[in-house]
C-alpha positions as CSV (number, residue, x, y, z in Angstrom):
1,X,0.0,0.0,0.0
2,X,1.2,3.3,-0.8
3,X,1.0,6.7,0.5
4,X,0.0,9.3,-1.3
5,X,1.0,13.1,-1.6
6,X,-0.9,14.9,-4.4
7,X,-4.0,13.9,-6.6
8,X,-5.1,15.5,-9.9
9,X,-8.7,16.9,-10.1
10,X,-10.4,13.9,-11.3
11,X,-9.3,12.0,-8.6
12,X,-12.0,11.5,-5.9
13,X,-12.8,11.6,-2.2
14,X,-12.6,12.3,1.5
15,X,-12.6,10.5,4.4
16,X,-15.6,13.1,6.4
17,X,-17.2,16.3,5.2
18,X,-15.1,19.4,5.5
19,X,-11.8,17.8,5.8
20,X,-8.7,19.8,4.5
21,X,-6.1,17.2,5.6
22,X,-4.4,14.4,3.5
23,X,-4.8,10.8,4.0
24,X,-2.6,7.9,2.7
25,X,-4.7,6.3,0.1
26,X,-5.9,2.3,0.1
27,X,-7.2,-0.3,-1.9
28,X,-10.4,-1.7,-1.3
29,X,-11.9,-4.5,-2.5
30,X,-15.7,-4.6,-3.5
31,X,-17.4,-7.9,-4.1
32,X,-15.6,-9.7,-7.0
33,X,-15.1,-7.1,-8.8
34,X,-11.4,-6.4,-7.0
35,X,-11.5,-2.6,-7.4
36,X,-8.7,-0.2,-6.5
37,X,-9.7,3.3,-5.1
38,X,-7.5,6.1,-3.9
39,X,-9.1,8.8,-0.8
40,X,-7.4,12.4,-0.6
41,X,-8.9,15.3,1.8
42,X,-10.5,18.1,0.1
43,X,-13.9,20.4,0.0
44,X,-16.6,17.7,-1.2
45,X,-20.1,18.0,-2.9
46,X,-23.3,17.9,-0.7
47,X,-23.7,13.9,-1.9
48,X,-20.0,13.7,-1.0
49,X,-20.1,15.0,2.1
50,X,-22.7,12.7,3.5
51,X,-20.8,9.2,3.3
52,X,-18.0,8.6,5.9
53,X,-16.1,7.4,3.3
54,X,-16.0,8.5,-0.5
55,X,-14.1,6.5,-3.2
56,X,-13.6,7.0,-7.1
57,X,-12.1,4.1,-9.1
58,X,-8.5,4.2,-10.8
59,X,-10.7,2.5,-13.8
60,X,-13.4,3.3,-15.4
61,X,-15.5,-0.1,-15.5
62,X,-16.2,0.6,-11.9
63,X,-17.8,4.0,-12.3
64,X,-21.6,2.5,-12.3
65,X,-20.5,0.6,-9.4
66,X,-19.1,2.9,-7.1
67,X,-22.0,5.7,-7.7
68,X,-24.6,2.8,-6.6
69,X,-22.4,2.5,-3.4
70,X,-22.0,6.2,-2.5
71,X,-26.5,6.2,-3.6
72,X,-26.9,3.9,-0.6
73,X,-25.1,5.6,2.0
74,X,-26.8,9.0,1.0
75,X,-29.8,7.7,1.2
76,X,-29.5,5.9,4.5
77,X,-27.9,8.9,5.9
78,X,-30.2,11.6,4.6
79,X,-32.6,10.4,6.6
80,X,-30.5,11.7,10.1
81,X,-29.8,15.0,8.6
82,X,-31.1,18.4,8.9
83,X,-31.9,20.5,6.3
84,X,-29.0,22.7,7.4
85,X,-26.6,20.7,6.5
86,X,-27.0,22.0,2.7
87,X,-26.0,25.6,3.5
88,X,-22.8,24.2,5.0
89,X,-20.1,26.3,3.2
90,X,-17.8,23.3,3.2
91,X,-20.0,21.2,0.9
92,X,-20.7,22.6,-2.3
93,X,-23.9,21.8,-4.6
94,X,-21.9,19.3,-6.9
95,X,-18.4,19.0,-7.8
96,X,-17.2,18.0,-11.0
97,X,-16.1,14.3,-10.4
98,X,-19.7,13.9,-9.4
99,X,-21.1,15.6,-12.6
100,X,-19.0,14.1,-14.5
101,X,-19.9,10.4,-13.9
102,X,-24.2,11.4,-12.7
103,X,-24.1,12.8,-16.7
104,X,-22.6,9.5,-18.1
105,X,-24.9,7.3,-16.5
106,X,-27.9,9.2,-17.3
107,X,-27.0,9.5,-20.6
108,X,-26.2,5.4,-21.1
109,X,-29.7,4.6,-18.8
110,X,-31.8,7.0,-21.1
111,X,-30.1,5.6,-24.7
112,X,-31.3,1.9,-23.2
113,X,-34.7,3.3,-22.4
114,X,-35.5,5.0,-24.7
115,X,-36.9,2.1,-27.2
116,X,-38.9,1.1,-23.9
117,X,-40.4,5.3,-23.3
118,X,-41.4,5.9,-26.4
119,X,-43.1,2.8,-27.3
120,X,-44.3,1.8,-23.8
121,X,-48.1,3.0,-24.9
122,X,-47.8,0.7,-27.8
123,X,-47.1,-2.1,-26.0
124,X,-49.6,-2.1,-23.5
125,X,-52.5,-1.4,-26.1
126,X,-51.1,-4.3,-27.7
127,X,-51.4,-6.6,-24.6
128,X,-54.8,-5.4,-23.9
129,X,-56.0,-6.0,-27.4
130,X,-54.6,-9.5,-26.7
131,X,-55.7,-10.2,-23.7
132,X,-59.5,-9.3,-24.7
133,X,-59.6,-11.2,-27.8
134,X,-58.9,-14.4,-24.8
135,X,-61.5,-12.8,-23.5
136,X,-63.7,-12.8,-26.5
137,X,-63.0,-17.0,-27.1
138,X,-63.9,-17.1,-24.0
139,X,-67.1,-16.1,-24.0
140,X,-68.0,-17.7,-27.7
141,X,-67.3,-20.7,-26.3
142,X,-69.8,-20.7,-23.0
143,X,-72.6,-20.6,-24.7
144,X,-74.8,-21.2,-22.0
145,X,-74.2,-18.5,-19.8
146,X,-75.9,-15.4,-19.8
147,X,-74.1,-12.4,-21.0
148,X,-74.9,-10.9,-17.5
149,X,-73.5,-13.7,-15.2
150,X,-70.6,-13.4,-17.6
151,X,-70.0,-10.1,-17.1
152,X,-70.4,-10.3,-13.0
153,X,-67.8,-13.0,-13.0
154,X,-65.5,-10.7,-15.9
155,X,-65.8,-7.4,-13.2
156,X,-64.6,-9.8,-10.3
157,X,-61.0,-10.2,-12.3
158,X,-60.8,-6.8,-11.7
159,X,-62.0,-6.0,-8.4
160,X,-60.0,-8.0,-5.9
161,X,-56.7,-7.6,-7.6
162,X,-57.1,-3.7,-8.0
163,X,-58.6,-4.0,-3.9
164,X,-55.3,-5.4,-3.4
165,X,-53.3,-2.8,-5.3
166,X,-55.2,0.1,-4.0
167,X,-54.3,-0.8,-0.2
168,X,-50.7,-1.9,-1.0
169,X,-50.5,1.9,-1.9
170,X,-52.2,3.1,0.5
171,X,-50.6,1.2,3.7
172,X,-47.2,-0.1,2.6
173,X,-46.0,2.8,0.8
174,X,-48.5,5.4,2.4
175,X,-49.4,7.0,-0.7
176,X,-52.8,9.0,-1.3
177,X,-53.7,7.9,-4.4
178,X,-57.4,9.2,-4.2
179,X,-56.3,12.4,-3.7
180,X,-57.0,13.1,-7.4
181,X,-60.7,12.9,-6.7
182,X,-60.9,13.1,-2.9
183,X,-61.8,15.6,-1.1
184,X,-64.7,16.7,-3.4
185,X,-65.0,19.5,-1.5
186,X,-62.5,21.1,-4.3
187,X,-64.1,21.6,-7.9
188,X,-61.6,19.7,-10.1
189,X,-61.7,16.9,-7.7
190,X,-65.2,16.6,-7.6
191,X,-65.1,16.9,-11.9
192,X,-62.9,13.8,-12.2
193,X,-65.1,11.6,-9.2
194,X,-67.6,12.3,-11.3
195,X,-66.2,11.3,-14.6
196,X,-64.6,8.0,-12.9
197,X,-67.8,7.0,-12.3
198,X,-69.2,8.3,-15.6
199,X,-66.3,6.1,-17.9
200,X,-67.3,2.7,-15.5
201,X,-70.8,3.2,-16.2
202,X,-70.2,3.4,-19.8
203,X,-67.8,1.1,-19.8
204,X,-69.6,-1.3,-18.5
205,X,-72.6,-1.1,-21.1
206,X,-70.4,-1.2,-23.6
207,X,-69.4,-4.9,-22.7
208,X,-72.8,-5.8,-22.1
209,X,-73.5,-5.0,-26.1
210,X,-70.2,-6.5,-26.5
211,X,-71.0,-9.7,-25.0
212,X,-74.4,-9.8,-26.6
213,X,-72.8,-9.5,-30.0
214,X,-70.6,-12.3,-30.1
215,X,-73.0,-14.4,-28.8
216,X,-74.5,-13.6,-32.4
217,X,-72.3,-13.1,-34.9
218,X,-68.6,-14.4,-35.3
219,X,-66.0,-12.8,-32.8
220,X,-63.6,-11.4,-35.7
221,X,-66.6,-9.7,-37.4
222,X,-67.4,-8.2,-34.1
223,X,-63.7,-7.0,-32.9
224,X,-63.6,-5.3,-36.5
225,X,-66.1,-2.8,-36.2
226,X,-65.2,-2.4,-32.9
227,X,-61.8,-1.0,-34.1
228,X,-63.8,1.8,-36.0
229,X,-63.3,3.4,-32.9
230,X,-59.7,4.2,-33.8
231,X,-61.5,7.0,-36.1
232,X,-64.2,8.0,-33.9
233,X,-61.9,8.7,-31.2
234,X,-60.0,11.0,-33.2
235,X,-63.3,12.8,-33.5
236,X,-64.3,13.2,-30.5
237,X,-61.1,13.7,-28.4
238,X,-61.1,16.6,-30.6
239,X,-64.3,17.9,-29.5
240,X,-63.9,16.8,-25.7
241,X,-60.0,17.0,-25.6
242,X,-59.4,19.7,-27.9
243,X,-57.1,16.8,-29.5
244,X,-56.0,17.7,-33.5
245,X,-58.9,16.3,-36.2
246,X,-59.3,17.5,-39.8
247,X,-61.1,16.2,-42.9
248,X,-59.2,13.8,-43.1
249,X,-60.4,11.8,-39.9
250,X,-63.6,12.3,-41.5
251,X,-63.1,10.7,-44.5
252,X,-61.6,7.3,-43.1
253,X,-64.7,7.5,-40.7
254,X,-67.2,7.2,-43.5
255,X,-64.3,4.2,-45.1
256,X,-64.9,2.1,-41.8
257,X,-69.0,2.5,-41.6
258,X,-68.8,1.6,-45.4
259,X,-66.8,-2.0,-43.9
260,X,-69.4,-2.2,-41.1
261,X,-72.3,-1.8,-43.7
262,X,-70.5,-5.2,-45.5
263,X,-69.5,-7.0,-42.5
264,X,-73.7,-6.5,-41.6
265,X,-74.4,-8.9,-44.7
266,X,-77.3,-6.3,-46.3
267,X,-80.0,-8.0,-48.8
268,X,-78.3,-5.7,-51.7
269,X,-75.1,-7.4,-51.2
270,X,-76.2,-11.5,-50.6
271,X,-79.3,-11.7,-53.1
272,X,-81.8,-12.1,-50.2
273,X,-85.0,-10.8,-49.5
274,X,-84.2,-9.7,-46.1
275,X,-81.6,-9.0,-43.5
276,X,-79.9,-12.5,-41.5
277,X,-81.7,-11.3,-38.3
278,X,-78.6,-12.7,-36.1
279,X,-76.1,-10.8,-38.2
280,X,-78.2,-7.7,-38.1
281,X,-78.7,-7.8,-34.5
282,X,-75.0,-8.7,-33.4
283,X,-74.1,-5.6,-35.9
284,X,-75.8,-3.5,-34.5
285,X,-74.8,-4.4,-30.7
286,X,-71.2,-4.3,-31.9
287,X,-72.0,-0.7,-33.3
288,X,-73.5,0.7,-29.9
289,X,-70.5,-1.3,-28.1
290,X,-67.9,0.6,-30.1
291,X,-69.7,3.9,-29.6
292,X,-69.3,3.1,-26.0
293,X,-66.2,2.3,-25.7
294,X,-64.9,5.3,-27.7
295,X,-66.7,7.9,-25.0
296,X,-65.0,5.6,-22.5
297,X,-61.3,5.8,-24.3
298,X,-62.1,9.5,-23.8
299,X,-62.6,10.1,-20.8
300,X,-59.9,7.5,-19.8
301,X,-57.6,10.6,-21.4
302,X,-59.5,13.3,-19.6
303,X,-58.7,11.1,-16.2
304,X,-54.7,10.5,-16.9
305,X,-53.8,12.0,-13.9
306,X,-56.0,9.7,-11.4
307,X,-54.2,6.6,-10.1
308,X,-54.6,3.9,-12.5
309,X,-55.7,1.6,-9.6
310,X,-58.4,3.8,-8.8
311,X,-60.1,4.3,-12.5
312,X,-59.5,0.1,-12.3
313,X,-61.6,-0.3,-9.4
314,X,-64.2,2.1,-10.1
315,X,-64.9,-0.1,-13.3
316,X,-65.1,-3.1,-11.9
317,X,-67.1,-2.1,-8.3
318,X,-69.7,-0.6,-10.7
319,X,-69.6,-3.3,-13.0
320,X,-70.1,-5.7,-10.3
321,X,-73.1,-3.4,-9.2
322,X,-74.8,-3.2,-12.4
323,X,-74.7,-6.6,-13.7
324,X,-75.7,-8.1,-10.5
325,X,-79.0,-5.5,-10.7
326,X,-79.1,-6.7,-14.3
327,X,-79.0,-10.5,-13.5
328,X,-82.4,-9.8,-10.7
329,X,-84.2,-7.9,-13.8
330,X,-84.3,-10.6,-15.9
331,X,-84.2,-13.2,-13.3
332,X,-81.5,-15.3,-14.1
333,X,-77.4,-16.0,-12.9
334,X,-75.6,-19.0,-14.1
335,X,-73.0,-20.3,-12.1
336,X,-70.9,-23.0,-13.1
337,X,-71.0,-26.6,-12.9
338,X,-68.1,-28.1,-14.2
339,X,-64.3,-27.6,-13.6
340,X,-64.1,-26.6,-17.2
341,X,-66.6,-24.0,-16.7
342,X,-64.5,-22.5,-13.4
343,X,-61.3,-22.5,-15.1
344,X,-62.7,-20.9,-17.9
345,X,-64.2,-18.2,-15.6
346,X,-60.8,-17.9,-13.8
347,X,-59.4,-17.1,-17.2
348,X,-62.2,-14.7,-18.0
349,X,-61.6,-12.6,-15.0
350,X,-57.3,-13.1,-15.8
351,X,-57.6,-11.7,-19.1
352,X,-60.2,-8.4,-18.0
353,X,-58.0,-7.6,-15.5
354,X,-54.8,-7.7,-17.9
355,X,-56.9,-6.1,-20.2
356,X,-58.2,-3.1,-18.5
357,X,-54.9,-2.3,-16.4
358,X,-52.9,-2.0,-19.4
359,X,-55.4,0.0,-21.6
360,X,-55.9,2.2,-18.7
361,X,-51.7,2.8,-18.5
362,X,-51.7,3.3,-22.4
363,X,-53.5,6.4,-21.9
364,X,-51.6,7.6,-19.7
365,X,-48.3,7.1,-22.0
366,X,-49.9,8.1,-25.6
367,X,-52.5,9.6,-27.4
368,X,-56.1,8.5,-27.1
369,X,-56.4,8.2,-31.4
370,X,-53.0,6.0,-31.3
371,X,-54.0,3.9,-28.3
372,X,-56.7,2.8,-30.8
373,X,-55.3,2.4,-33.8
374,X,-52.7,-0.2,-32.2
375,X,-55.7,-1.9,-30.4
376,X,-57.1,-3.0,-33.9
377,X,-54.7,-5.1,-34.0
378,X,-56.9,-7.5,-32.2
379,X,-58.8,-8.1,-35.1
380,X,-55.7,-10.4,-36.6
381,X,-55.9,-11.9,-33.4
382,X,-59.5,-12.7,-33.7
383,X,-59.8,-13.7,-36.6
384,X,-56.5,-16.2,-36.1
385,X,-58.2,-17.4,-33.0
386,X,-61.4,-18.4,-33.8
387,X,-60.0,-20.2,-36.9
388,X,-58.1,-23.0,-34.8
389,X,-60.1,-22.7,-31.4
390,X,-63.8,-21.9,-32.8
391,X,-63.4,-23.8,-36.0
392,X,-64.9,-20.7,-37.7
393,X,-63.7,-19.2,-41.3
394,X,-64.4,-15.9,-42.1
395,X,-66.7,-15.3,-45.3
396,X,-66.2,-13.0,-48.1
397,X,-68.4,-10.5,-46.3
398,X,-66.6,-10.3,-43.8
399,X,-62.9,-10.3,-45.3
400,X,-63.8,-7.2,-47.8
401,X,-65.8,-5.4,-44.7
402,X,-62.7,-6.1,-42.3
403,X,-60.7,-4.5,-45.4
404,X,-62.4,-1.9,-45.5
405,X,-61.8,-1.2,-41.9
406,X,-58.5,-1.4,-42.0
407,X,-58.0,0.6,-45.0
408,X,-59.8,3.7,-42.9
409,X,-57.3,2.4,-39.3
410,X,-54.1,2.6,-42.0
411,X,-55.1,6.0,-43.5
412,X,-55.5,7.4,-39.8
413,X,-51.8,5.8,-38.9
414,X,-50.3,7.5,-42.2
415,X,-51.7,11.0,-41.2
416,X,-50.1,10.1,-37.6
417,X,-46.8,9.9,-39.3
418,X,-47.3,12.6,-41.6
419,X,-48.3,15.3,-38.7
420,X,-44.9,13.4,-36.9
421,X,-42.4,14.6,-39.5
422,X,-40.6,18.3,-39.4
423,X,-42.6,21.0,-41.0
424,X,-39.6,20.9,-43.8
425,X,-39.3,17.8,-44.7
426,X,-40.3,16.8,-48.3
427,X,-42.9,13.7,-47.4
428,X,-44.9,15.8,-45.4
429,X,-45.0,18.7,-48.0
430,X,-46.1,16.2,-50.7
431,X,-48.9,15.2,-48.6
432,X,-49.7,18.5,-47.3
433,X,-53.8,17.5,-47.9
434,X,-54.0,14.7,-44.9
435,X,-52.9,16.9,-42.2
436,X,-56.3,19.0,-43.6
């Protein structure tokens, strides 16, 4: 071990805060890793000054290691500090060692990240488009159950895990999170309590149609013009959310009722006298679903800043409350009789809660028109689904309607890009007339 007498500038450390003295330097050895640091006296930062005992490695490899190191003894000795410790005049806001090597790991954490931040949205409305179309099989597959019973069971898979959530927050790591809507003695408050409430009843009679329209038409055709809410979002975000809309948005609108019309198998289209009553019914169902469930995306974006655990439970308590007064109205609630039937159940509620956790984060991480547009991804899903598990093919109806559809989803997603690119660059000047 050797003493030493003098250290250049980007050599790091002291033994205790304010120390002006020299000190004969050591190695240390951390872990595995057999690190060698060097200490010298000198006027340290305020993150410094709080460890005992401040090293800086002789190589750079150890650089993420040793700031992890000197992070756990601040933060365990924080704690026993006052706040006057910062205006000591021997312990300056940052030094440059500690800039020096904060800035590089930032920068190296954020380049990793970064494929994970700006897609995060994307991913989630991805998972909960899959996770509904299990959903979806689901259902089409218990055929005798009642849509109702379904849906109580469906609203349990959300309730008790989100319970759960909500007082892990609330008693483990003692956070608030009602206090988005709680008191509602304060105006805001009271707005988005009463919105919450407003997006799970609306929610939940948009599943109801849901459920009644794959009971009578084929899932795919109904998670198609479900995803005509990709457009109608756009729409009305803009006239709720004061979200951008155009022409445009318009246009690919009356593209996707155009595919709905198809997918509804009208008279004019298959030679017969009159409408399949089945197909028209589940059609329309789906229709009034998809309305619902774009008011619903809607006000999910209004509502970004309330806990995600709390919009969650809201749902599902009033889910639970509705479809339980639903099930006494028309006098009937199925419960199961088989294992098949329970595991089937258990995988219901699995999938909603998967389901309606991550849509609910994807609105917090993107826009409410691109949540949507990824979501029709579900329709591939659907239609790949019920082909092995169902048995069921989809007809010509339904391919050139689903099309359709996706024709109006793709020109929304183009305009997206468009309205993404600099205001000089030559794509979006060539196609000046979508961003109308």
């Amino acid at each position: 071990m050797e003493s030493t007498t003098s250290c250049s500038a980007d050599d790091a450390t002291a033994s205790k805060q304010g120390g002006q003295q020299n000190t004969s330097a050591a190695a240390v050895e951390i872990d595995s890793m057999q690190l060698r640091f060097q200490r010298r006296s000198r006027p340290l930062c305020f993150k410094c000054s709080e460890s005992e005992d401040i090293t800086v490695p002789l190589n750079g490899v150890a650089a993420e290691k040793v700031v992890q190191i000197r992070t756990d003894i601040v933060t365990k000795t924080k704690i026993k500090r006052t706040l006057s410790t910062r205006s000591n005049s021997s312990a300056k806001s940052n030094c440059d060692r500690c800039i020096q090597i904060e800035t590089k790991l930032y920068h190296e954490k954020q380049k990793q990240c970064r494929i994970c931040k700006d897609y995060w949205g994307i991913l989630l409305s991805l998972s909960s488009g899959l996770a509904s179309t299990f959903g979806g099989i689901i259902v089409k597959r218990m055929t005798g159950f009642h849509p109702f019973s379904l849906a109580t069971y469906r609203f349990q898979g959300i309730v008790f895990p989100t319970l759960i959530i909500v007082l892990y927050y609330k008693f483990y790591r003692k956070e608030n999170v009602f206090q988005s809507i709680w008191p509602v003695t304060d105006k805001e408050k009271l707005r988005k309590l009463g919105f919450t409430i407003v997006r799970a009843v609306i929610g939940c009679l948009g599943l109801y149609l849901y459920f009644y329209a794959i009971k009578l038409m084929p899932l795919a055709d109904a998670k198609i013009i479900g995803s005509c809410k990709t457009v109608f979002v756009a729409i009305v975000a803009h006239l709720l959310l004061s979200e951008k809309c155009g022409i445009f948005p318009v246009v690919a609108s009356l593209v996707a009722v155009i595919g709905v019309g198809v997918i509804s198998k009208p008279p004019i289209l298959t030679g017969q006298s009159h409408f399949d009553s089945d197909t028209l019914m589940g059609t329309i169902f789906a229709t009034l679903s998809m309305l619902a469930a774009t008011l619903s995306m809607v006000v999910l974006r209004y509502l970004r800043d309330v806990h995600v655990a709390v919009v969650t439970l809201a749902f599902g308590f009033w889910g639970t409350v509705l479809s339980l007064a639903c099930s006494g109205a028309v006098e009937r609630f199925d419960v199961p009789q088989t294992n098949e039937d329970w595991i089937l159940i258990v995988c219901l509620a699995v999938a909603a809660f998967f389901s309606q956790t991550a849509i609910t984060l994807a609105m917090k991480y993107e826009h409410a028109g691109a949540v949507v547009i990824v979501g029709t991804c579900d329709t591939i899903f659907a239609f790949i689904l019920q082909y092995f598990l169902l048995d069921v093919s989809p007809d010509i109806f339904s391919i050139f309607g689903a099309a359709l559809i996706i024709l109006s989803v793709s020109l929304i997603v183009f305009r997206k890009w468009v309205d993404s690119l600099n205001e000089t660059h030559s794509t979006r000047k060539k196609f000046w007339f979508v961003l109308k």
